[in-house]
C-alpha positions in Angstrom: 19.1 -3.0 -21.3 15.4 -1.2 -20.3 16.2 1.3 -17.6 13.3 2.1 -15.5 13.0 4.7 -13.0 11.7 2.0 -10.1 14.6 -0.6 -9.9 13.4 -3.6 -8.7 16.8 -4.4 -7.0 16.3 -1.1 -5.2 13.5 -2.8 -2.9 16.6 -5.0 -1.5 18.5 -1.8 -0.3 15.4 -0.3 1.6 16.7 -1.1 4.8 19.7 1.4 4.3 17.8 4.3 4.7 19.3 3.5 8.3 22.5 4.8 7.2 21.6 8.8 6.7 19.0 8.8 9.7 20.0 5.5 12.4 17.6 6.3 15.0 14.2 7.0 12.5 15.5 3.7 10.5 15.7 1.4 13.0 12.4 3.5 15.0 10.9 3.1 11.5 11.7 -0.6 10.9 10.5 -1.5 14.6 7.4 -0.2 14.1 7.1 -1.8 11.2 8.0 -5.3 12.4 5.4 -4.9 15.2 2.6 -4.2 12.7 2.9 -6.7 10.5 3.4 -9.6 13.6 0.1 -11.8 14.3 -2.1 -9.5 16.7 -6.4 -9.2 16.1 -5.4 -9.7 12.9 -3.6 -12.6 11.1 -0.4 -11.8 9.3 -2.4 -13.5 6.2 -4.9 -10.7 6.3 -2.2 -8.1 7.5 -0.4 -8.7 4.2 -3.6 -9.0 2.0 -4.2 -5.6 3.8 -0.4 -4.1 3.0 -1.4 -5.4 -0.7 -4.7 -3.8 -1.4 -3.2 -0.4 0.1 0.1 -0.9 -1.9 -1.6 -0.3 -5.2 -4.0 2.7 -3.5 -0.8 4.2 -2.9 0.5 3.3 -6.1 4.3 1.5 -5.2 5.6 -0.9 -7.0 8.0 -1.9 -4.7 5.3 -2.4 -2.1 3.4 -4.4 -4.8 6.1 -6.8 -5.1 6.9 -7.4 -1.6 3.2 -7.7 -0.6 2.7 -10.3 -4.1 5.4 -12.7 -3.2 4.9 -12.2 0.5 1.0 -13.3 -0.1 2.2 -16.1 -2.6 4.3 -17.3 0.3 1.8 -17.2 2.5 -0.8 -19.4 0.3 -2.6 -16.4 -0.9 -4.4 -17.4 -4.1 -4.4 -14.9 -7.4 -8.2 -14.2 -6.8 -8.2 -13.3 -3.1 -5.4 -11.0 -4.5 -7.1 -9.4 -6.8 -10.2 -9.2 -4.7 -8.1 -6.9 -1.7 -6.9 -4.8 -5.0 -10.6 -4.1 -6.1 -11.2 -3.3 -2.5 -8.7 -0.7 -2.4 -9.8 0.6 -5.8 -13.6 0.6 -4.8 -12.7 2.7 -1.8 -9.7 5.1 -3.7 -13.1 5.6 -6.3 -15.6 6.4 -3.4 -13.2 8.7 -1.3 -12.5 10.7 -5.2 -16.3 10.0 -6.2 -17.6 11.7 -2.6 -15.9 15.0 -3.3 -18.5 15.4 -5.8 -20.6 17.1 -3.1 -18.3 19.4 -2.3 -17.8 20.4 -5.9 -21.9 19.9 -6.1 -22.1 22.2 -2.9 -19.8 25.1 -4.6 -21.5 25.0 -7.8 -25.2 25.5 -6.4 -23.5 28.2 -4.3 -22.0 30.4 -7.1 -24.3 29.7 -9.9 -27.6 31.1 -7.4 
């Protein structure tokens, strides 16, 4: 048997966190129902939202619930991958952009 350190079957016991902190678990997990109820923004794009920022952030878990949550919600593979190139482009940008600052320091110590 493959052990991995990210257990799939772990996702299933996220919502015992409660047990070692009850009050910032159940804050936590009521905040967390409000955001993802239908509000500006449809819980379609909410979870093609969750998705694209799931692989920014780099967790599988999240990947998995925000994949079969969008495949239940008649997301298709290439809108999928579309909000995961989004993510990407921006995750690329906001590492590209701190070019300048690097830019900046060089100019300043090489005058």
């Amino acid at each position: 048997m493959e052990s991995n350190y990210y257990d799939p079957a772990d996702l299933r016991k996220f919502g015992k966190i409660t047990e070692w902190s009850e009050d910032l678990g159940k804050k936590f997990f009521e905040y967390y129902g409000k955001v993802f109820e239908e509000g500006a923004l449809s819980a379609r794009e909410k979870s093609l939202i969750a998705l694209a920022v799931a692989h920014v952030v780099k967790c599988p878990y999240c990947i998995d619930a925000y994949t079969k949550d969008g495949l239940q919600r008649g997301i298709t593979k290439e809108e999928m991958m579309e909000a995961v190139h989004t993510g990407a482009a921006i995750e690329s940008g906001a590492t590209l952009v701190h070019a300048v600052q690097m830019m900046n320091k060089y100019n300043k110590l090489s005058m």
